[in-house]
ZAFI-630812 format. One line per field, with one value per residue (C-alpha): residue in one letter; residue number from 1; x, y, z. Coordinates in steps of 0.05 Angstrom, whole numbers, plus 5000, padded with zeros to 4 digits. Layout:
BEGIN
volum: (A|...)
lumfi: (NUM|...)
c1: (X|...)
c2: (Y|...)
c3: (Z|...)
END
This chain:
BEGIN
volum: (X|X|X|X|X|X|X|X|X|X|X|X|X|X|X|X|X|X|X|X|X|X|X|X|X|X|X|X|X|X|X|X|X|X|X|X|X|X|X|X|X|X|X|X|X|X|X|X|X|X|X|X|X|X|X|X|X|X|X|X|X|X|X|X|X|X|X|X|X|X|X|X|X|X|X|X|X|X|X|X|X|X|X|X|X|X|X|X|X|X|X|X|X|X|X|X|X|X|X|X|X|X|X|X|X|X|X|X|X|X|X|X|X|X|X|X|X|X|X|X|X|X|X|X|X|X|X|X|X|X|X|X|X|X|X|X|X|X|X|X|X|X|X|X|X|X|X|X|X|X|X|X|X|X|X|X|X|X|X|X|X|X|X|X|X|X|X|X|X|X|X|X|X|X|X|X|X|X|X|X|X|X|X|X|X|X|X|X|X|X|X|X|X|X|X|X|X|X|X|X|X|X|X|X|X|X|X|X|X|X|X|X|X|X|X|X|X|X|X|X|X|X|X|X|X|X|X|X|X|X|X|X|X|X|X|X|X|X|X|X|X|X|X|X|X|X|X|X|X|X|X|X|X|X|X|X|X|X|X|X|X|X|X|X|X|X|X|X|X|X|X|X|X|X|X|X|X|X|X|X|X|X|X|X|X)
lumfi: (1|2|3|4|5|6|7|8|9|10|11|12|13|14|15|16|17|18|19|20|21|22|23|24|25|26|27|28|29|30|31|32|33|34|35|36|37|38|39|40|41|42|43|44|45|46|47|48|49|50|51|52|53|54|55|56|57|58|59|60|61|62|63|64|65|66|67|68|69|70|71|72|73|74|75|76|77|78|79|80|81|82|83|84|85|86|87|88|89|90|91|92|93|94|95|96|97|98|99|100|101|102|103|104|105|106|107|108|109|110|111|112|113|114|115|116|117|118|119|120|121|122|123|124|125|126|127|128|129|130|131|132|133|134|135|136|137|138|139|140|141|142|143|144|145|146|147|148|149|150|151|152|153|154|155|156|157|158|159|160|161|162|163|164|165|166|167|168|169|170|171|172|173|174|175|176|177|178|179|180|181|182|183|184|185|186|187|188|189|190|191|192|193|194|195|196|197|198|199|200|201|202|203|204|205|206|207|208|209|210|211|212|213|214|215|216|217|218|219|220|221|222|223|224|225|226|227|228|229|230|231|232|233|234|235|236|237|238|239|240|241|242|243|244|245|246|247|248|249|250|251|252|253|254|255|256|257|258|259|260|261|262|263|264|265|266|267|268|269|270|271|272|273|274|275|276|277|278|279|280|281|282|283|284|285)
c1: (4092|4160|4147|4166|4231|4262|4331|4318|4293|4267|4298|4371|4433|4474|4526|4595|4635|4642|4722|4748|4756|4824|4834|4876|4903|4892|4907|4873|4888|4821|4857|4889|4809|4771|4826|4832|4762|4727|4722|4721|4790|4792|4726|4766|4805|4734|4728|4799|4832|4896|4908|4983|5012|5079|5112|5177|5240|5264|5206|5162|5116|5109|5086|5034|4961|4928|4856|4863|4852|4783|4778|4772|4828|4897|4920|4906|4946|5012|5067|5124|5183|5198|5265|5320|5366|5366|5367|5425|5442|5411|5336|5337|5357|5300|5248|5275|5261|5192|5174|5171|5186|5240|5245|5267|5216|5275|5314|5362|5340|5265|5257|5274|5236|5168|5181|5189|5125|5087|5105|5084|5019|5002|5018|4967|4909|4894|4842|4845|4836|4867|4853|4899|4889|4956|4959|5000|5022|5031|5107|5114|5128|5067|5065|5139|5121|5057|5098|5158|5105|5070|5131|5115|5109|5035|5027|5045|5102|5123|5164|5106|5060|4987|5007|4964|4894|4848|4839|4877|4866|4926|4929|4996|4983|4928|4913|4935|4903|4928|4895|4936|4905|4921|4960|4924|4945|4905|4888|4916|4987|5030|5047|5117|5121|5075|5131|5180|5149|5138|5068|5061|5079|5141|5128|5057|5091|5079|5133|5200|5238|5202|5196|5275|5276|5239|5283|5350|5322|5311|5374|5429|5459|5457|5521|5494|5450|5504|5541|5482|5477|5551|5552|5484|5491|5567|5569|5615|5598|5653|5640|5602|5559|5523|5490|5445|5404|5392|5469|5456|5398|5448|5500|5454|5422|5493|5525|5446|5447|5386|5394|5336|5353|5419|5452|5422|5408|5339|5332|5258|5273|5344|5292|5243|5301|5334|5261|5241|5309|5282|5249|5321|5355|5398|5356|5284|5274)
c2: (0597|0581|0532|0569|0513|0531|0558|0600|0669|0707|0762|0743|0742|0679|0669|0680|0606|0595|0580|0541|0587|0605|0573|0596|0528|0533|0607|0637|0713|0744|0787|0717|0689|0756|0751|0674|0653|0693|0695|0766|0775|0719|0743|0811|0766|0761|0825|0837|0846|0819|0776|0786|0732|0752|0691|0680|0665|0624|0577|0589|0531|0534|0605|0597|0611|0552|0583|0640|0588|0593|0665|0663|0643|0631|0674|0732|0708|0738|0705|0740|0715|0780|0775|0775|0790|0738|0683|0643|0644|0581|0591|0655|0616|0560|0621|0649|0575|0573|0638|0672|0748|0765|0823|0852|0898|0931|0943|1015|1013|1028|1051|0997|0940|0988|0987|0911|0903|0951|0922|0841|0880|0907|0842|0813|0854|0908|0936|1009|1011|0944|0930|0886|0845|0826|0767|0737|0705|0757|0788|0771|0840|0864|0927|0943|0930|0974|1030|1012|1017|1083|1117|1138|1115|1095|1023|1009|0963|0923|0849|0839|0791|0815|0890|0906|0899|0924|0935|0995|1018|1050|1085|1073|1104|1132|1052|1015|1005|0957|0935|0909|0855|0826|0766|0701|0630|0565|0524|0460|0475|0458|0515|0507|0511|0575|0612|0589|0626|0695|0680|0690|0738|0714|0756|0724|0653|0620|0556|0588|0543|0486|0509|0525|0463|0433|0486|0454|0383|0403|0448|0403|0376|0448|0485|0539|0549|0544|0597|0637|0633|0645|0707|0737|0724|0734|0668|0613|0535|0479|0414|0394|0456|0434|0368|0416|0471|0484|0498|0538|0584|0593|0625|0678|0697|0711|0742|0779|0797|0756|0732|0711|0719|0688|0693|0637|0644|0666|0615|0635|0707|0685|0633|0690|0723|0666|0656|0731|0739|0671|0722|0759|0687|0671|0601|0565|0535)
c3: (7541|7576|7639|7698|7716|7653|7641|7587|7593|7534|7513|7533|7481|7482|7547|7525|7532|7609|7633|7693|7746|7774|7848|7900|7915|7985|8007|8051|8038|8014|7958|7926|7941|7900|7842|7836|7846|7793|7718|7703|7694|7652|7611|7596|7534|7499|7467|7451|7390|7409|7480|7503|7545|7586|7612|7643|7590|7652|7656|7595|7599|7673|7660|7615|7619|7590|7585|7541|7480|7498|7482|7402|7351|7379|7333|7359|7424|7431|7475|7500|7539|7589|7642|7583|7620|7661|7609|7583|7509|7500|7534|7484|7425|7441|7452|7381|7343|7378|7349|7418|7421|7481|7518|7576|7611|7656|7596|7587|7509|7524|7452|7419|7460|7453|7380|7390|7421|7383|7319|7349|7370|7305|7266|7302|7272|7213|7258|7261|7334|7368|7444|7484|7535|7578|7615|7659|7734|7788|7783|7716|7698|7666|7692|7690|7611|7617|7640|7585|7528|7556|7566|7639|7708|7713|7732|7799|7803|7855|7877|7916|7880|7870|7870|7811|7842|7786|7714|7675|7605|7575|7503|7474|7405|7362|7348|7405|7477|7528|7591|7649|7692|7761|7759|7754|7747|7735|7796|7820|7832|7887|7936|7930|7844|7856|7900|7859|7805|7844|7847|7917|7972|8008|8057|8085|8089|8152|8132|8091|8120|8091|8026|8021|8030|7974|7929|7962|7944|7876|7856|7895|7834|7801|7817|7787|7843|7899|7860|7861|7939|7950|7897|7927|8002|8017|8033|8024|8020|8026|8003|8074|8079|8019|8048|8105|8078|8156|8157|8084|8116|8182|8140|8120|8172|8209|8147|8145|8209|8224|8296|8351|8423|8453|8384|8351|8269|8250|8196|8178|8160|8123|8079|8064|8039|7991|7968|7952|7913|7860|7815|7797|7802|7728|7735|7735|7807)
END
């Protein structure tokens, strides 16, 4: 006889492992709050074959989903570096001595990179049906790589982080089928780092301004990044114009257009700019 304060309930298979829950660090949106703050996204890695994780070639370890070692061997996890194009000869080299497959989702040679992919897939397991599991932080490009594998338009894509709302089982051969996820990331992390990597809509900020600035702090040694602003924005900075990212933001908004009443520079809407253009930046912020 089981005392009636006991935990255990006949007739019930073991619980699967339990997993930290994703946090929203903070947000309030309540689509960020019903992805972030439950495990069934994460739990979809348990019965996979393979579990793909797309990370950014630009910021590979700050990209990373930490958790899916909980989910069975880690060989069955596949890493892949997406945003190629964007990389300098050096980041791919690095990805290419840590064993890292690197692709670019947004690539003309479709062909070639779903060959690429396939083939990683498949030498992951000799099962003769394989699901996959792809995981990854909102805007990563998961589903532009859904859609680059299936050879059609059917994950929605979008800059917007969080676009992909559910889950969606795709058959991309007579062996292989992938399920794309919504984004998630693990908890804890500042707000800033999360914009920086695309993992939040620019869009709903409420302080741009603030958070340009914590970018300027940490890119004003990089010239790099001041070419980046000059080439993207029309813009162009003199020695001087570099020490005031207010003066930075003002530039834009007049060469933007972006002006309040009486003329004055809408610095807000020129920093929700800079900060939505990050995830096509040739750098890690």
């Amino acid at each position: 006889m089981i005392p009636r304060n006991s935990s255990k309930k006949p007739g019930r298979s073991p619980k699967k492992p339990k997993v930290s829950r994703f946090h929203n660090s903070g947000y309030k949106s309540m689509q960020q709050q019903k992805i972030m703050a439950n495990d069934w996204v994460a739990r979809e890695a348990w019965d996979c074959n393979v579990i793909m994780e797309l990370v950014d070639i630009r910021n590979i370890d700050g990209t990373r989903i930490p958790f899916l070692k909980k989910f069975g061997s880690v060989d069955k996890i596949l890493t892949i570096a997406n945003k190629r194009d964007l990389a300098t000869p050096e980041l791919i080299k690095a990805c290419c001595d840590r064993g890292i497959l690197t692709i670019s989702a947004t690539s003309k040679n479709r062909e070639a990179t779903r060959r690429q992919v396939l083939d990683a897939i498949m030498s992951k397991s000799s099962r003769p049906k394989i699901k996959v599991a792809i995981f990854g932080y909102p805007n990563v490009g998961k589903s532009t790589l859904v859609n680059l594998l299936i050879d059609r338009k059917k994950a929605v894509v979008s800059p917007v982080a969080f676009t992909t709302k559910g889950r969606q089982m795709f058959r991309l051969n007579d062996r292989v089928f992938l399920m794309d996820l919504p984004g998630v990331y693990p908890g804890k992390q500042a707000k800033a780092d999360l914009i920086f990597k695309g993992a939040v809509n620019i869009q709903g900020l409420s302080d741009p301004e603030d958070v340009f600035i914590q970018l300027y702090d940490r890119k004003s040694g990089d010239q790099a990044f001041f070419s980046w602003l000059e080439s993207t924005f029309g813009i162009v900075l003199e020695g001087g114009d570099r020490s005031d990212p207010f003066d930075v933001l003002g530039k834009i908004a007049f060469r933007r257009g972006f002006l309040l009443k009486g003329g004055e520079p809408d610095t807000q809407n020129a920093a929700r700019l800079v900060l939505s253009k990050l995830a096509t930046a040739p750098f890690s912020a």
